[in-house]
C-alpha positions in Angstrom: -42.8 11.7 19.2 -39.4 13.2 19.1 -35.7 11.2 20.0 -33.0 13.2 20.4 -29.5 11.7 19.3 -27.0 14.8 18.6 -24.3 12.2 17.4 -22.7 11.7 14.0 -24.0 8.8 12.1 -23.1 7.1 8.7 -24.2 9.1 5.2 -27.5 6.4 4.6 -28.9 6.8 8.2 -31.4 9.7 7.3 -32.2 7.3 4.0 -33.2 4.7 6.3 -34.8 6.7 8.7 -37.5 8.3 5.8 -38.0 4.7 4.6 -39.2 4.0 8.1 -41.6 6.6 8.1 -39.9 9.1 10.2 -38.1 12.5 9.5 -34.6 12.9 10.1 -33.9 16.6 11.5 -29.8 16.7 10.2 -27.0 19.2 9.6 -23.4 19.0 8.2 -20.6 19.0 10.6 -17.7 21.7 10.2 -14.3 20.4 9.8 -13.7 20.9 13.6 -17.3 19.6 14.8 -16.6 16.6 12.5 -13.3 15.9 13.7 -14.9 16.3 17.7 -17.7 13.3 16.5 -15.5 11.5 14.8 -13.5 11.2 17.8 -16.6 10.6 19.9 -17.8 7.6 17.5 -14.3 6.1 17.9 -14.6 5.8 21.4 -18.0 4.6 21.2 -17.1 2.0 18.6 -14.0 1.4 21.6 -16.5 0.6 24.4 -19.1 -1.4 21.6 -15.7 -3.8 20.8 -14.7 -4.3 24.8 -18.2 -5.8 24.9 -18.9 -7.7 21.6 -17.8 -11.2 21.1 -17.6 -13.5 17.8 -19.3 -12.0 14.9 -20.5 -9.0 16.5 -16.7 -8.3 17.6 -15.4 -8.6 14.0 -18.6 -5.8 13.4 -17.6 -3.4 15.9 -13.5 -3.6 14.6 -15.0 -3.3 11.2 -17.0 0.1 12.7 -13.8 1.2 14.3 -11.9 0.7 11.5 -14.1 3.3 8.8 -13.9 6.1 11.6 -10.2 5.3 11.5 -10.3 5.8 7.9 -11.9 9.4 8.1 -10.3 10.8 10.5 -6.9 10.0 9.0 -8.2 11.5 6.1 -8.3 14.4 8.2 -4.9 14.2 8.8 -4.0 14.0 5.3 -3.3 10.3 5.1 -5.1 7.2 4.2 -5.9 4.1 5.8 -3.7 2.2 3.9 -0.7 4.4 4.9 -1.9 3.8 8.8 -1.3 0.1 8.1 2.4 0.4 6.4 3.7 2.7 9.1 2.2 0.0 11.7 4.1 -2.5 9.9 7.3 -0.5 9.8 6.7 0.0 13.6 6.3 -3.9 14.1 9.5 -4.4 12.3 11.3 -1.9 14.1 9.8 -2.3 17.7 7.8 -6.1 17.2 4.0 -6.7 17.4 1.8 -7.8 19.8 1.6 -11.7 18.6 4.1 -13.2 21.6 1.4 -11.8 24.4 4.1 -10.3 26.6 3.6 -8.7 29.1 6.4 -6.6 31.1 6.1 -6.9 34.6 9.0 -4.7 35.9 12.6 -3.6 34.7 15.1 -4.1 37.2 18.0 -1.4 37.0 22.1 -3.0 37.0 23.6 -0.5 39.4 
């Protein structure tokens, strides 16, 4: 029986997948491809977060978090400088620890 999936998965899946039993039909992504799926899994890992709670939450920000990693690593950069220039933009600009929320502005005429 065959299943289709046509998605970018992590490097141990087709590992996994032969010690099941089952043969894992793959290819390697070009750099634009790869950048496309990497995308794709972000927003997958996006709608698996919205609907996780607890543990399962923590899981899915952990998911999010690698594809993060990789496709700054596209952009020449690294994880860890994502997390300095959000601190520099939390100094600069604040976080989102208070929970506000702007309602409206109201312009002084």
């Amino acid at each position: 029986m065959e299943q289709i999936y046509n998605k970018l998965v992590r490097d141990k899946i087709p590992e996994i997948i032969k010690s099941n039993g089952d043969e894992p039909i793959t290819r390697v992504l070009t750099d634009d491809e790869y950048k496309i799926e990497l995308e794709k899994k972000l927003n997958e890992e996006y709608q698996e977060v919205l609907s996780a709670t607890g543990k399962d939450r923590i899981e899915e920000l952990a998911d999010m978090l690698e594809i993060m990693k990789y496709l700054a690593k596209l952009e020449n950069a690294t994880l860890e400088e994502i997390i300095a220039i959000a601190k520099e933009k939390g100094a600069k600009r604040g976080t989102f620890e208070n929970k506000i929320f702007l309602e409206k502005t109201l312009r002084k005429e």
